[in-house]
Every structure is written in structure tokens, then in C-alpha cells.
C-alpha positions in Angstrom: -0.9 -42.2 22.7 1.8 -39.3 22.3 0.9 -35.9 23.8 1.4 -34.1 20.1 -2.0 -33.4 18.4 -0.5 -34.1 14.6 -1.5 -37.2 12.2 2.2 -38.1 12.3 2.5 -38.2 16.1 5.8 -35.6 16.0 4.5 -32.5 16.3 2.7 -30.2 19.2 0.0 -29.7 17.0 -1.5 -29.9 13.0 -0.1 -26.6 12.2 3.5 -27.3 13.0 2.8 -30.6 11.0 2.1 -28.8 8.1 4.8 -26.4 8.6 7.2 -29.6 8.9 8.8 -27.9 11.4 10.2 -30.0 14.4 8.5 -30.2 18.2 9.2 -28.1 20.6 9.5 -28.8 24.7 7.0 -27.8 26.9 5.0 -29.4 29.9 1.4 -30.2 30.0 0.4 -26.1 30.3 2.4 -25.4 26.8 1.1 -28.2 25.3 -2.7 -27.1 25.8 -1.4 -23.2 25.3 -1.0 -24.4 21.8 -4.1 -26.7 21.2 -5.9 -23.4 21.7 -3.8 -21.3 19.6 -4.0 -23.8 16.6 -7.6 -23.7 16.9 -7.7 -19.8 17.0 -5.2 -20.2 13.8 -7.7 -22.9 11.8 -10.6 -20.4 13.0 -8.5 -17.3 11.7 -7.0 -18.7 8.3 -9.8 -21.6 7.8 -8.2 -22.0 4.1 -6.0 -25.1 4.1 -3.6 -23.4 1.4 -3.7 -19.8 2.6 -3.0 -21.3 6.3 0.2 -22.9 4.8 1.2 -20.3 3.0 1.3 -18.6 6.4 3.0 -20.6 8.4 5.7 -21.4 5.8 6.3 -17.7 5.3 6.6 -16.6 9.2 7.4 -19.7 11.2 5.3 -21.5 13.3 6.5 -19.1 16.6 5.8 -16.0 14.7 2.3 -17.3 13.3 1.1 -18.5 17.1 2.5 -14.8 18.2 0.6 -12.8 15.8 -2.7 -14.8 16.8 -2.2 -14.8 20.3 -1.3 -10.7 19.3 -4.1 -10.4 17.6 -7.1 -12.8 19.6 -5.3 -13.2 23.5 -6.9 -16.6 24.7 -8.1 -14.5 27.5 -10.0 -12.1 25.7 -11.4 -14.7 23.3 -13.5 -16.4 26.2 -14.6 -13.5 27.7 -16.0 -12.0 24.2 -17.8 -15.5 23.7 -19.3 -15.3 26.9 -20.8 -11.9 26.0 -21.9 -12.7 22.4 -25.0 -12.6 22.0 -27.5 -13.7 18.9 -27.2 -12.0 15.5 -30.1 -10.8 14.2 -28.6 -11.3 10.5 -25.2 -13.6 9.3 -25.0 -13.0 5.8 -23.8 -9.5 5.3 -22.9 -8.0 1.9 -20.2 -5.4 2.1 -19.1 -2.8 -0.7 -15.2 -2.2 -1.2 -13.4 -0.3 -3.9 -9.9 -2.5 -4.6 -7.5 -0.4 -2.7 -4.7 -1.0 0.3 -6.8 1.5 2.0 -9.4 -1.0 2.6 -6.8 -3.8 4.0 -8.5 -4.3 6.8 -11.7 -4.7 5.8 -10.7 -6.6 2.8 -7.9 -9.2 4.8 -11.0 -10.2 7.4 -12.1 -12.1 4.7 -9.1 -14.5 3.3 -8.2 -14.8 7.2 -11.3 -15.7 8.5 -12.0 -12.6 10.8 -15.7 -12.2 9.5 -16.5 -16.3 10.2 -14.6 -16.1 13.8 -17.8 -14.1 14.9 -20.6 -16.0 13.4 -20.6 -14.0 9.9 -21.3 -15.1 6.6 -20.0 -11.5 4.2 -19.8 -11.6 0.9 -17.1 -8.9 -0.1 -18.6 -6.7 -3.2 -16.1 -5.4 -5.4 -17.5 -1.6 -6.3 -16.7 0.3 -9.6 -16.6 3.4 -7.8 -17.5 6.4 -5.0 -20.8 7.4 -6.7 -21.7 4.1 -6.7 -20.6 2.9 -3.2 -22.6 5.9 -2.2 -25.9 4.9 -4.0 -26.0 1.3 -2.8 -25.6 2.0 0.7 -28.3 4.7 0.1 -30.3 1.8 -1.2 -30.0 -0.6 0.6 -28.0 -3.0 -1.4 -25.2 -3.3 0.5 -25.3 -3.8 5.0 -21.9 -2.2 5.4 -19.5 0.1 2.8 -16.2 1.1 2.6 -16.2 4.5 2.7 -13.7 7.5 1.6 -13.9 9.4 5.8 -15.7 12.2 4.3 -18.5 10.4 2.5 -20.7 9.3 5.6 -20.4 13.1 6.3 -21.4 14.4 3.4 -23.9 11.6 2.9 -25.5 12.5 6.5 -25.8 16.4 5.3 -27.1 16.0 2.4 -24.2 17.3 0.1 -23.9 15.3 -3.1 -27.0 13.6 -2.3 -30.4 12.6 -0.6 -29.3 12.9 3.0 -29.1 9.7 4.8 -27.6 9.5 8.6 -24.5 7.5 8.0 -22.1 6.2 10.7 -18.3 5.5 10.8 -17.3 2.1 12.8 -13.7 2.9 12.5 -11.2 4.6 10.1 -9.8 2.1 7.6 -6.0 3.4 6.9 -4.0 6.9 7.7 -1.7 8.0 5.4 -1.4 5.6 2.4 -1.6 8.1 -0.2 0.5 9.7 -2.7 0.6 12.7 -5.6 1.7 10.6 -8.9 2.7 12.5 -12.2 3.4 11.5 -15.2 7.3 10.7 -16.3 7.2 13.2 -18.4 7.0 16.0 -15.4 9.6 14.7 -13.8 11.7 18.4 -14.1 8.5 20.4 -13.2 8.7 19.8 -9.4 7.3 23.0 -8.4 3.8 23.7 -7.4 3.8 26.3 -9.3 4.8 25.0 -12.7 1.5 22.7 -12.5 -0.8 25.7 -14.3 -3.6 23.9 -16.9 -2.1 20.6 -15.1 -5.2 17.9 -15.1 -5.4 16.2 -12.1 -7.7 13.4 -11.0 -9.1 12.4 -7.5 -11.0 9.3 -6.9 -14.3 11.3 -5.5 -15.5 14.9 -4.7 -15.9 13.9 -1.2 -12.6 12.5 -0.9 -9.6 13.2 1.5 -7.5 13.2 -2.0 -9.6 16.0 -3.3 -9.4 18.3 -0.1 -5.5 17.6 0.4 -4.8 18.1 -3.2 -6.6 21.3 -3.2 -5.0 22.6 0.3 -1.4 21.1 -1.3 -2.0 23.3 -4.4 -3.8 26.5 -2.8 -0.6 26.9 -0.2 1.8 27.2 -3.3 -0.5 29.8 -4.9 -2.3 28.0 -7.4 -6.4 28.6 -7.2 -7.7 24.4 -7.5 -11.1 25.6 -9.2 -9.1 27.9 -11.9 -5.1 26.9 -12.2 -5.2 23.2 -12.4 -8.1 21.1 -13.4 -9.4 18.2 -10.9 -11.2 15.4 -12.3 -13.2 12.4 -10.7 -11.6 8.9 -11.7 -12.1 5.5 -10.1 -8.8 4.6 -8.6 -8.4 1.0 -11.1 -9.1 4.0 -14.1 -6.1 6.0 -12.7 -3.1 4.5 -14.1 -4.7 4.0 -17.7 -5.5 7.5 -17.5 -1.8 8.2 -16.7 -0.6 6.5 -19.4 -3.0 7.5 -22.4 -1.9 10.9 -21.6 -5.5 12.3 -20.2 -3.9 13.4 -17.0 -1.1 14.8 -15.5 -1.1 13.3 -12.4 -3.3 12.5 -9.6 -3.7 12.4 -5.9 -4.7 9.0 -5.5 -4.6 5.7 -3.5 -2.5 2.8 -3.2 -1.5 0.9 -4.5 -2.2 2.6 -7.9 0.9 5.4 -7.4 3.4 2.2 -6.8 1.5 0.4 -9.6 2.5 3.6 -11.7 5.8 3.4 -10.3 5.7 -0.2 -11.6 4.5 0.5 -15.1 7.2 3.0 -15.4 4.4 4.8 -16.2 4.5 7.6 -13.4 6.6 9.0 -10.4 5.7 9.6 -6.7 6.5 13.2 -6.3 4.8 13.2 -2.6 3.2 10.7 -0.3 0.3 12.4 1.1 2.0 11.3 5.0 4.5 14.4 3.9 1.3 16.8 3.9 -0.5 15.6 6.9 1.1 13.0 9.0 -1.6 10.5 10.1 -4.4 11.7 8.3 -7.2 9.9 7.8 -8.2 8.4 4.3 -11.2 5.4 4.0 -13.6 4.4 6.4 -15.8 1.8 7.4 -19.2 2.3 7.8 -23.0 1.5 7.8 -26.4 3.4 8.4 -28.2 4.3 11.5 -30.9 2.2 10.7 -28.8 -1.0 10.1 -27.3 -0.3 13.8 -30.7 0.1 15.4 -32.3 -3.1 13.4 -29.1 -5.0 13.7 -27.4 -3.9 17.2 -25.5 -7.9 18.1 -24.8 -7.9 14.5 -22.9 -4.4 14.2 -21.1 -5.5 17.1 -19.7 -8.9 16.1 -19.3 -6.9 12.7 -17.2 -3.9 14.4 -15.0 -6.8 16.3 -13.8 -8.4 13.3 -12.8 -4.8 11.6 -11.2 -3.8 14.6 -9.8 -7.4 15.2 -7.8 -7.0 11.3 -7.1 -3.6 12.0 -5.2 -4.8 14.9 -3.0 -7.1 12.6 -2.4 -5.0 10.2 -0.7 -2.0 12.7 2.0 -4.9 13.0 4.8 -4.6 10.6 5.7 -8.1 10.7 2.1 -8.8 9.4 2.7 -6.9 6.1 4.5 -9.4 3.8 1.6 -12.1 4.9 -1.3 -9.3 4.5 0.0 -8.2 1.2 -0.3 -11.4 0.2 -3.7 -12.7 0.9 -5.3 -9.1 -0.4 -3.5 -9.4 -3.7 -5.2 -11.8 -6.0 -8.0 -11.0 -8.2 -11.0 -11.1 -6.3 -9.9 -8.4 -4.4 -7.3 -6.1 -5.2 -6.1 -7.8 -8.7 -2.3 -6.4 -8.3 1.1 -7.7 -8.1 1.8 -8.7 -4.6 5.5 -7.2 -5.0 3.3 -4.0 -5.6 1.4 -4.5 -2.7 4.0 -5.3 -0.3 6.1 -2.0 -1.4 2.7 0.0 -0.4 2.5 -2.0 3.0 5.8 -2.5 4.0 6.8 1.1 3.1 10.3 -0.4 1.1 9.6 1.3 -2.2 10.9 2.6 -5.7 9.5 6.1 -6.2 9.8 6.5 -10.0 12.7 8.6 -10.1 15.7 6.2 -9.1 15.5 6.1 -5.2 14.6 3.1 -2.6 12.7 4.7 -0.1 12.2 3.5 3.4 8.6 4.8 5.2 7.4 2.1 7.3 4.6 4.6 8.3 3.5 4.9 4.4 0.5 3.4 5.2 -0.5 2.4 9.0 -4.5 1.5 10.1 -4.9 3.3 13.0 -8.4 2.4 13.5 -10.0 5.0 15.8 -12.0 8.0 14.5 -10.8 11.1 15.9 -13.7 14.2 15.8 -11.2 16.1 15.1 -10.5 14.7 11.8 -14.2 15.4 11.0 -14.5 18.4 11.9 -11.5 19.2 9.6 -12.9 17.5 6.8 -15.7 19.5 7.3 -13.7 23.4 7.3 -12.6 22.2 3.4 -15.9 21.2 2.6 -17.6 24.6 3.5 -13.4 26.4 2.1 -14.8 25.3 -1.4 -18.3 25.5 -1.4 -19.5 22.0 -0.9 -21.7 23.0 2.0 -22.6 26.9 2.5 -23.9 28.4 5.6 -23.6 27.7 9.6 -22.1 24.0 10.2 -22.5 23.0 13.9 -19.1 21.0 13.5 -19.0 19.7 16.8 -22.2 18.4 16.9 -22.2 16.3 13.5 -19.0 14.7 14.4 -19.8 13.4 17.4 -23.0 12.0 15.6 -21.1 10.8 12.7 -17.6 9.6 13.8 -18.9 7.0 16.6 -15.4 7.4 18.8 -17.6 6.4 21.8 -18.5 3.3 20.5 -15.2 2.6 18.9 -13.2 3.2 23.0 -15.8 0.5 24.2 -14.9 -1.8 21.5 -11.2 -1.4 21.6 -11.1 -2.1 24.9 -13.0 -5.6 24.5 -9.6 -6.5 22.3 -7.0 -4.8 24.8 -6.7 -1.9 21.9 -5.4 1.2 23.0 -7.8 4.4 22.5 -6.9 7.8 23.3 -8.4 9.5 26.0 -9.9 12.2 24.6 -11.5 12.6 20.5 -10.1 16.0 19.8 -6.3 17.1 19.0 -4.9 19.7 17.3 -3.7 18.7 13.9 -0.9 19.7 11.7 -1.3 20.4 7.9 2.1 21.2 5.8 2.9 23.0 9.2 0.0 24.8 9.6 -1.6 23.9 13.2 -5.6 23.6 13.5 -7.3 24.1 16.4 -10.8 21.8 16.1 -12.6 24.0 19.1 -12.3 27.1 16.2 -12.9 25.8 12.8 -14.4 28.9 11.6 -11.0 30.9 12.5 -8.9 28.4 11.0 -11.5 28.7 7.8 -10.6 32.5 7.7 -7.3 32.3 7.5 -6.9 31.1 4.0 -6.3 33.4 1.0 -7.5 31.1 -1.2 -11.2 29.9 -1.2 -14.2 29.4 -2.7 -16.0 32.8 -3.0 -19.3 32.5 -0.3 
């Protein structure tokens, strides 16, 4: 009987048979090295077509690398060895269709949810309000958030309160300010007065950069420009029929503008605040206490896609999996421009930001407790916020260090670092100095 483990006899094993690529050498070590990386492959990318597509679009090598990246043999046995019994498989979790939600959303088509005993059915949500209200009852186990929702949501702003928790942040960056073609001479801030903008949700990172982005060129958001709510899908209609002027918005729905010929990127949002956060994913207290071996297996298979999707090589493949119409319903060329950072901005130029978009997974308290200074700066929450304190209850950076750690992820030593918005440096130990130093605010 040959050694190779494919029907036709010629190959080390049934992936490189589909591939049709030719053996390889190797002794008896090698040979059982890739036995167990096929397996982690058909566990990964159970789809026949979608595994093929893989293969044939990276190589057999690269494929086998970017598992063994992703799942090291080593790891895998150790985790099953610790796994213990879910209290509940079939999981229903909420997305809105955007890039920012690649991780969450590629789990699926790869297989990342069903490598740890998980049965999800991905939701695809109108909208924020409505993400909100189903996690709130109890619809959905697990949500896609915008980072500042499980805040709000957990003080009560915008709605009942509810404690909320954030597993991990879904993307940085991966944003952009879009106007219209028409605008493309009115470049300045400052020409943007009785501009209508639209932002995908009050408690959005799109809303507080746009607003910060606006404010430091000396236009008041709540009385210069107009800011609207629009569900990201709405955005680019909008655009078009002339109801806005632009919007700060998320992928891939400024390259889709791009696209239409529709709009221009005048900014990605990575040019205001390298690295911020955007989306988030997240569940309720309760569901952690009721479901504590389920959260887990749930948080390794979020952190397990995230950990794919930081490689660049991965983009082309990811793109092309989260594309079709049950989940984000876009061009793929449109997708892989967002993803691989190679992109037509609207007004004649090929740009080249790898970092466009990245999913950096870990929750920084720092990022909440800035979130938090721009909620009070425009009057979405009044009076004393003990910022520290709900981050640290909110953001669950503990949790995330232990889990990264199970998958050889990096984490960073400590949760808090100063961060730099258009230049501006903010110290997260003294949030209410940082909130006095703007001219423009809300009036108390």
C-alpha cells in the first residue's frame, strides 16, 4: 500500500490531490506532519468547494502554513485536552454586513465555529438599534457590536441598561470619510458648513471620530454640519440620491462608493487615529455565567479567525469567502481593495495601506475609557463616570491575555497606553483633563 493518503495513490495526502499538485519528499515524521495538518484543513474549511478554492488560490505549502499558523498541532492537543462540555451548541449570532466583522463573519465559511463543537447560525442584522434590542432580548447568544455599544448598553445610555461584555475587538482602523463626487474641490473642513453627514449609530466610533475630525477644524458637529443615523447597506444609496453629503462610515461601503463612481475617500479614519478601535464582539453577563465552557470554545474560535486575518497573505482568500450574499453581498474585488489595503480612492490615485484595516483583537481599557471622554464631550452621558472602573468591567482584557495565550497570541503587558488622536496625545489615567481641553463641546 503506498505511504500517500490520496484516492490516486500520488499524493501525501487528499488535499494536495485536489490541488493536483505533485508529492513532495519527506520521511515517515513529514508524512504524519501532514496527515494532521490535512485533517486540521478538512476541520477548518469543511466545504469541499470552498476548501478547493483555497488550495488552488495559495498552494498547497502556503495553505498547510497558514493552518499550522493559525491551529499549531501542539496547541490543538493541549486545548482538546482542556475542553470541557458545552452547556449550549447551537448559538445564534447577530452581524451587520461589514469588513469590520471579518472575523466573526470568516469563522463561519472556514469552519472555526464547528472546530470547537459549535453549531452558529450567523444572523444578518438591519441595523445598530436593532443589534442592540435583540441582544437586550434575548434573541441573539452573541452580537457584533460597534466598541462603544456594550458601554453604552451597560450604562444605560440609549437604553434599558443591561451589563454587556466585549470578548475581543473585531477590527482597528477600517474606516473611511466618503463624499460625494460632487465635493471633490471642497477639501477643507471648513467648507463642509450645512454638510449632511451620516454615521451608522449614535454610539458609534464613526460618530465620535467624525465629530472630533470636524470640531478640531472649527466646525460645531451639533450646529455646522448635520449628522444623521444610516445603516451602513443604506449608505451608498443615500450617496447617490443626493440625501447626503458624505459619511463616516465602514467598509467596505467607502470602496463600494469608490466603485459606483459614486463617491471619493477623502480620509481613512487610520489617518485620524492610527489603530483605533471600530466593532466588537460581544455577549451578556448572564450568557457568560449560564454558559461559562461555551463562551470559552466561543471566544477561541473569534480569536482563532482573528489570528488569520492579522496575516496579509490571508486577505485575498478571506475576502473571498466573506463576499457572497449571505454575508456581506459585495464584489469580492471590492472586498479585497478594503482588506488588502491596494485601492482606488475616487479621485485617480492607487493607494497602498496594508494597515487600512488590521484585527488586532485585544481590548485595550484605554480605548474605553476614551470612548467614554466623547460620550460625556457631547452629552451622551452627564455627570461623574468612574472610567476606570467600567472599563475594566466592560472590556474583559483579562480574559482576553488568558485566552491568547492558549493560541500562542501575543498580548500586551499592560491594558492602558496613551493614545494619539490627529496628534493630540491622551493620557487614560486623566480623562477628565483631557475632556477640558476642548473648545468645542456639548454645553453641561
Amino acid at each position: 500500500m503506498s505511504i500517500y493518503g490520496c484516492i490516486c495513490g500520488r499524493h501525501h495526502d487528499p488535499a494536495e490531490h485536489e490541488a493536483g499538485d505533485e508529492p513532495q519528499g519527506g520521511g515517515s515524521e513529514a508524512v504524519s506532519g501532514r496527515v494532521i495538518e490535512s485533517s486540521l484543513l478538512r476541520s477548518l474549511v469543511p466545504q469541499d468547494g470552498t476548501r478547493r478554492r483555497f488550495i488552488r488560490a495559495v498552494g498547497v505549502n502556503a495553505a498547510m502554513a497558514a493552518i499550522a499558523s493559525v491551529l499549531p498541532v501542539g496547541a490543538m492537543q493541549a486545548l482538546a485536552q482542556e475542553k470541557r462540555p458545552l452547556e449550549k451548541r447551537d448559538l445564534k449570532i447577530g452581524f451587520i454586513p461589514i469588513t469590520c466583522a471579518t472575523p466573526l463573519i470568516m469563522a463561519d465559511p472556514l469552519g472555526f465555529y464547528k472546530n470547537e463543537g459549535l453549531n452558529v447560525t450567523l444572523n444578518k442584522t438591519a441595523g445598530w438599534a436593532l443589534i442592540r434590542d435583540k441582544m437586550l432580548n434575548k434573541e441573539h447568544d452573541a452580537s457584533h457590536f460597534l466598541s462603544p455599544m456594550p458601554l453604552a448598553i451597560s450604562m444605560g445610555a440609549g437604553s434599558v441598561a443591561q451589563p454587556m461584555r466585549v470578548a475581543t475587538i473585531q477590527n482597528i482602523n477600517g474606516q473611511a470619510i466618503t463624499l460625494h463626487v460632487k465635493h471633490k474641490d471642497k477639501r477643507d473642513p471648513k467648507q463642509w458648513k450645512g454638510f449632511k453627514f451620516a454615521v451608522p449609530f449614535d454610539y458609534s466610533m464613526h460618530n465620535f471620530l467624525l465629530r472630533y475630525y470636524v470640531a478640531e477644524h472649527g466646525l460645531d458637529p451639533d450646529r455646522d454640519i448635520q449628522i444623521r443615523v444610516v445603516p451602513p447597506p443604506e449608505m451608498v444609496a443615500n450617496l447617490r440620491a443626493g440625501n447626503l453629503d458624505g459619511y463616516l462610515g465602514p467598509d467596505p461601503f467607502n470602496q463600494r462608493a469608490v466603485y459606483d463612481e459614486i463617491g471619493f475617500i477623502h480620509m481613512l479614519s487610520k489617518e485620524l487615529w492610527d489603530g483605533h478601535p471600530c466593532c466588537a464582539f460581544g455577549v451578556s453577563e448572564e450568557f457568560i455565567k449560564q454558559n461559562p465552557n461555551t463562551f470559552i470554545a466561543l471566544y477561541r474560535a473569534v480569536l482563532s479567525a482573528a489570528r488569520m486575518a492579522r496575516e496579509p497573505k490571508n486577505r485575498p482568500l478571506i475576502a473571498k469567502v466573506i463576499s457572497p450574499a449571505n454575508y456581506l453581498n459585495q464584489p469580492e474585488t471590492v472586498v479585497e481593495q478594503v482588506l488588502t489595503g491596494k485601492f482606488a480612492d475616487g479621485l485617480g490615485n492607487v493607494r497602498n495601506v496594508p494597515e487600512r484595516a488590521d484585527f488586532d483583537p485585544f481590548q485595550w481599557h484605554s480605548m474605553a475609557v476614551w470612548i467614554m471622554t466623547q460620550m460625556k464631550r457631547w452629552g451622551y452621558i452627564k455627570g461623574d463616570v468612574n472610567y476606570r472602573q467600567i472599563a475594566e468591567k466592560v472590556f474583559l482584557a483579562t480574559d482576553a491575555k488568558k485566552r491568547m495565550a492558549e493560541l500562542d497570541m501575543k498580548s500586551p503587558a499592560s491594558s492602558y497606553a496613551r493614545i494619539k488622536v490627529m496628534g493630540k496625545e491622551f493620557d487614560p489615567a486623566q480623562p477628565e483633563k483631557y475632556l477640558a481641553g476642548f473648545a468645542i463641546r456639548k454645553a453641561a
